[in-house]
C-alpha positions in Angstrom: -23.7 -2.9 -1.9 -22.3 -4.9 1.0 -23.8 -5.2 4.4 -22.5 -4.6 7.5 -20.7 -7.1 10.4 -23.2 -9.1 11.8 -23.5 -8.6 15.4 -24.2 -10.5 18.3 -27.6 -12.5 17.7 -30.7 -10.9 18.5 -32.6 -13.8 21.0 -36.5 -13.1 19.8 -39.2 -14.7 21.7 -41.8 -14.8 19.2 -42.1 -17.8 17.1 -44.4 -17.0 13.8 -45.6 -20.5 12.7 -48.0 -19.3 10.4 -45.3 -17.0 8.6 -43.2 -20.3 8.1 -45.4 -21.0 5.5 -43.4 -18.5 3.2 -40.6 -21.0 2.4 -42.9 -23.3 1.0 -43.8 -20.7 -2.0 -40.1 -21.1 -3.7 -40.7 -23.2 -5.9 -43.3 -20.6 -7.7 -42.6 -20.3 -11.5 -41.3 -16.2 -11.3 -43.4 -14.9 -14.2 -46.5 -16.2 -12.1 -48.9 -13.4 -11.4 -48.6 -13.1 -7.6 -51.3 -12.3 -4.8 -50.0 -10.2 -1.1 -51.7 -9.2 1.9 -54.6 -6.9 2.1 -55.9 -4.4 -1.7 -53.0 -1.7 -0.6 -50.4 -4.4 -0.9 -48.1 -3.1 -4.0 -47.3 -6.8 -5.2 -51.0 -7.8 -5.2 -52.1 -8.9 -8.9 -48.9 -8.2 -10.6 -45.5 -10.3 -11.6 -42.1 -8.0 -10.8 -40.4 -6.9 -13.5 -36.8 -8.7 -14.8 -34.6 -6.4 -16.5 -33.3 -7.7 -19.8 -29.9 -5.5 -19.2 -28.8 -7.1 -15.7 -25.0 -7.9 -15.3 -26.3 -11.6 -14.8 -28.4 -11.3 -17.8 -25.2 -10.3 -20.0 -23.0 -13.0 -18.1 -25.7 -15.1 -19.5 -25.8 -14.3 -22.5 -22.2 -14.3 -22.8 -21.9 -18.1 -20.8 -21.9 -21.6 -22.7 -22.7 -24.9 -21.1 -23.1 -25.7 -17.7 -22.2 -22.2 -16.5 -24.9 -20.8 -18.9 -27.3 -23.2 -17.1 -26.5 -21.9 -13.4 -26.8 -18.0 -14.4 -29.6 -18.2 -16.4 -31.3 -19.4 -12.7 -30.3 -16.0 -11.2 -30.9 -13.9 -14.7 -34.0 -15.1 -15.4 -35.3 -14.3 -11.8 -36.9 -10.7 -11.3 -33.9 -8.9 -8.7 -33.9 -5.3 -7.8 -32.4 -2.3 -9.8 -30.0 -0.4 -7.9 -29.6 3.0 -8.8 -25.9 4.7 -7.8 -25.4 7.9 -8.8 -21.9 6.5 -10.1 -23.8 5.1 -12.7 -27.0 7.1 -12.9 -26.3 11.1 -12.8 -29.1 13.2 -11.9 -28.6 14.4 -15.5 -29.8 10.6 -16.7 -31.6 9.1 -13.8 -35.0 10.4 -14.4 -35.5 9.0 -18.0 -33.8 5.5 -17.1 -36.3 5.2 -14.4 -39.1 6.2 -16.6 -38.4 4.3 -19.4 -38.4 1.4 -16.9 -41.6 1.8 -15.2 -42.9 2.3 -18.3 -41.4 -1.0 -19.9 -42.8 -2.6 -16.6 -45.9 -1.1 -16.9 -46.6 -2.4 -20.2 -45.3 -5.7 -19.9 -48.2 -5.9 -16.3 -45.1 -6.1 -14.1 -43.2 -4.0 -10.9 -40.4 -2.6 -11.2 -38.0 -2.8 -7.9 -35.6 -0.2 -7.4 -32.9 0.4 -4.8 -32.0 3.9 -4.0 -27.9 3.8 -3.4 -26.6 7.4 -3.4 -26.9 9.3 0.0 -23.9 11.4 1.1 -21.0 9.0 3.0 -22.3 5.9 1.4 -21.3 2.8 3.6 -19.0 4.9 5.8 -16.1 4.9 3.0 -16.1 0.9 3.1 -16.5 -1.8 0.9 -19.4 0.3 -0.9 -18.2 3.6 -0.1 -19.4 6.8 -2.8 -22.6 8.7 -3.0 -23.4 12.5 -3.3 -22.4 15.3 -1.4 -25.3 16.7 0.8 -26.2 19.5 -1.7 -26.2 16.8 -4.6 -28.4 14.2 -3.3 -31.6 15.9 -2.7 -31.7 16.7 -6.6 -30.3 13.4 -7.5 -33.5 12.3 -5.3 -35.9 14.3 -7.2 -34.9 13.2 -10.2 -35.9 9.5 -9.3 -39.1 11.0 -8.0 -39.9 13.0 -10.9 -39.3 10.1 -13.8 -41.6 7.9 -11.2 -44.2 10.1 -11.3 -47.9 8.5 -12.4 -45.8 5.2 -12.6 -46.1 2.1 -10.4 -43.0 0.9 -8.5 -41.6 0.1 -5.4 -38.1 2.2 -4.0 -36.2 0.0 -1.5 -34.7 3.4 0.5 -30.5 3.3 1.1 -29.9 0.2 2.5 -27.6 0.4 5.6 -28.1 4.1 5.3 -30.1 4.2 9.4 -28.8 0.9 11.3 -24.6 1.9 10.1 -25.3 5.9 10.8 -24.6 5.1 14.4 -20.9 3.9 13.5 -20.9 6.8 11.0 -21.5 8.9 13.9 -23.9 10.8 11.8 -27.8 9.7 12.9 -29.4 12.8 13.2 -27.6 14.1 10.0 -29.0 10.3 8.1 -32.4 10.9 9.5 -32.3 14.3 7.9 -32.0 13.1 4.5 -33.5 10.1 4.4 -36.9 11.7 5.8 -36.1 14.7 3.1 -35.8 11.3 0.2 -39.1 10.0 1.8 -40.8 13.3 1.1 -39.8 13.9 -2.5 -40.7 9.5 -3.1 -43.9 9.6 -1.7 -46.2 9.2 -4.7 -50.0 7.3 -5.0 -48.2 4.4 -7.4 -44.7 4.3 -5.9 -44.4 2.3 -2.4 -41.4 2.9 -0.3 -39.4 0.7 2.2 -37.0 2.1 4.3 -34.0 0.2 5.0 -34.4 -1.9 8.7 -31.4 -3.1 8.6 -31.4 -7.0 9.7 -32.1 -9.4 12.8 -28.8 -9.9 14.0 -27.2 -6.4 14.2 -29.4 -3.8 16.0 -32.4 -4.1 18.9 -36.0 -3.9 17.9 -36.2 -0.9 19.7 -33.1 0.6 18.8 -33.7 0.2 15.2 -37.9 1.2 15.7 -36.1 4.4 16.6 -34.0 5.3 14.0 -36.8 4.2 11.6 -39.2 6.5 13.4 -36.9 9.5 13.1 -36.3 8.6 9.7 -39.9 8.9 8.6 -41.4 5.2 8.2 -44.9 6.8 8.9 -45.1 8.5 5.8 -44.2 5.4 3.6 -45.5 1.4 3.0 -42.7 0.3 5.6 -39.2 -1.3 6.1 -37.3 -3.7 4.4 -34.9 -6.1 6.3 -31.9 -8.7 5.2 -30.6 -6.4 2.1 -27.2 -7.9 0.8 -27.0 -10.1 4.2 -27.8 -14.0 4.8 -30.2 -14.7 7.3 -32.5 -17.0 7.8 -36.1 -16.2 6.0 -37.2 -17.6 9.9 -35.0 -15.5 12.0 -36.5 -12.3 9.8 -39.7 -12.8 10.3 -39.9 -13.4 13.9 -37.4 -9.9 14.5 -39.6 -7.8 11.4 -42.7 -8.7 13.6 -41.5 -7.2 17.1 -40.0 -4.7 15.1 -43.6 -3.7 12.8 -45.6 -4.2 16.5 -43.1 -1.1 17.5 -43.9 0.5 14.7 -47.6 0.9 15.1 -48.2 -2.3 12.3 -45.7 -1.3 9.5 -45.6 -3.6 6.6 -41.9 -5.0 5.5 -40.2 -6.8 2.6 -37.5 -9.6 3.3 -34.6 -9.9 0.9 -34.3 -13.6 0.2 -31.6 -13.4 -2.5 -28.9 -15.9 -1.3 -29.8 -17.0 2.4 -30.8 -20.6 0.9 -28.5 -21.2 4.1 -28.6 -19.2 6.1 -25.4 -16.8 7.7 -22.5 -18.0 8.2 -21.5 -15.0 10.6 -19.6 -13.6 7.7 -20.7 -10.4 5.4 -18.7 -10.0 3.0 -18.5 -12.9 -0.2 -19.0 -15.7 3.0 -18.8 -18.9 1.4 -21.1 -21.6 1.5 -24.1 -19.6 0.8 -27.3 -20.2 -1.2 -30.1 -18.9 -3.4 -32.6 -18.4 -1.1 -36.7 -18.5 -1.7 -38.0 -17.0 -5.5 -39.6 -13.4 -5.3 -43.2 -14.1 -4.0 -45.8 -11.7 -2.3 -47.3 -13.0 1.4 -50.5 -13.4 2.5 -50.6 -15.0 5.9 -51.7 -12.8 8.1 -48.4 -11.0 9.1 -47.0 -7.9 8.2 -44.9 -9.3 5.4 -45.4 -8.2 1.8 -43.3 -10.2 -0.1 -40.2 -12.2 -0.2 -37.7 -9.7 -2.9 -34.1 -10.5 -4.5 -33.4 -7.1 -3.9 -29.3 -7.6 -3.6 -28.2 -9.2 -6.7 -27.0 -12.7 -7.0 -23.3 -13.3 -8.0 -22.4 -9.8 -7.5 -19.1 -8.9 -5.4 -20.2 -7.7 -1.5 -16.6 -6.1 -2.2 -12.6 -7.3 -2.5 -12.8 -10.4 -0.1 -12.8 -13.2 0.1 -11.5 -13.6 -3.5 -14.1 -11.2 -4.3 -13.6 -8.2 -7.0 -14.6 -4.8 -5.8 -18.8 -4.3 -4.5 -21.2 -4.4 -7.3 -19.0 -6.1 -9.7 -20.0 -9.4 -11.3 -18.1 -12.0 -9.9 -18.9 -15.3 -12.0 -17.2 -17.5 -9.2 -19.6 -16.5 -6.8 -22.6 -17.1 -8.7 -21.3 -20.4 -9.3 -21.0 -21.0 -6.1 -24.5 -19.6 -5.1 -26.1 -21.9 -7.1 -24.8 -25.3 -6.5 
């Protein structure tokens, strides 16, 4: 669950003051019932959901002391499930997502859910796996199906459009993820395709692989997953990039750009817990700030890192202090 090389810095014109406003909201107790943009908005009037089964809730649990202290912070803060079909089979994915939204449900929460399985995952780097291209659209359907009648928002294969151009396989990503889109879409499940992040493709070039990939049909985009940039430098590229996009809404994962990139990708040091989970109303397209990659675990083996996904209790040490 690593993202990609930061490229060359997108220079974007537009300065949203009023947006700015969103850093201010960090300091928002997490279980607070929280209030977005517009009735549609899907964080309006409900907390997210915290799963009691996290790898930071365990580490936790397991932690004494100071180091209890510092990953109770990121455990007790509601963070996106990711779903790989390494760990969820179609066989089992269906009722784990169910029982879930159903917890959720019950408890007045959202549930956040990454879907991490399409075919050629992450180009066979850091995060490389998935499902062959018969498997996935099952293993989709099975998400879709244990969703059904159930509120939740899906966070659609991150790097899965803005990497497919160095996978040399854009048509072929466009494919699926507009197939994935079409077995998702759902009354009570809002879905954000992944829009990569402001320092790695164009506006329009990313506008376009969104377009192709179906962002009509769903809520909108989300931007920053697993990377560090500024909640700022977002903003002002997620606006050009939702004007292009005839007004699309987007999410900003704020999970550890407290300070912002340091150029670096993968485990870059001298990084921070960024702003607490929060819906937006300011008059943007934003719907909510979202810990959608999870704190202190490995972007892959670097940087002393162990391999992507793992917990790496070193790093969330590091995140918070």
């Amino acid at each position: 669950m690593a993202k990609r090389p930061v490229f060359s810095k997108q220079l974007v014109a537009l300065c949203v003051v009023a947006s700015l406003a969103v850093i201010a909201v960090s300091g928002w107790a997490v279980s607070r019932v929280i209030t977005g943009s517009g009735s549609d908005n899907p964080f309006q009037s409900a907390g997210l959901y915290v799963a009691p089964d996290s790898k930071s809730a365990l580490a936790t649990a397991a932690a004494t002391g100071a180091e209890k202290t510092a990953f109770e912070s990121i455990s007790t803060t509601p963070a996106a499930i990711w779903l790989l079909p390494e760990d969820f089979p179609t066989a089992d994915v269906g009722t784990y997502v169910s029982s879930v939204a159903t917890t959720a449900a019950q408890q007045e929460k959202t549930p956040v859910f990454v879907v991490y399985g399409i075919p050629n995952r992450d180009c066979s780097q850091e995060s490389a796996g998935g499902l062959t291209e018969a498997e996935y659209p099952g293993w989709v359907q099975a998400i879709a199906d244990g969703l059904a009648s159930k509120k939740a928002v899906v966070i659609l294969e991150p790097d899965s459009l803005a990497l497919s151009e160095e996978c040399g396989n854009t048509s072929e990503r466009a494919a699926q993820v507009n197939d994935a889109v079409d077995r998702l879409l759902s009354p009570t499940v809002s879905v954000y395709l992944d829009g990569g992040h402001s320092n790695w493709k164009s506006v329009q070039v990313q506008a376009d692989l969104l377009t192709a990939a179906g962002v009509s049909k769903v809520r909108g985009f989300a931007t920053n997953v697993s990377n560090f940039n500024t909640t700022a430098d977002e903003i002002a590229y997620n606006e050009q990039l939702s004007a292009q996009l005839g007004g699309k809404n987007y999410v900003i994962d704020t999970s550890r750009n407290g300070n912002g990139s340091n150029g670096e990708w993968c485990n870059p040091s001298g990084r921070a817990l960024g702003d607490s989970p929060t819906a937006v109303n300011d008059g943007t397209a934003l719907d909510a700030l979202l810990w959608i990659k999870n704190p202190g675990e490995s972007d892959g083996q670097c940087n002393g890192g162990p391999v992507a996904g793992a917990w790496w209790p070193e790093g969330a040490l590091a995140l918070t202090q």
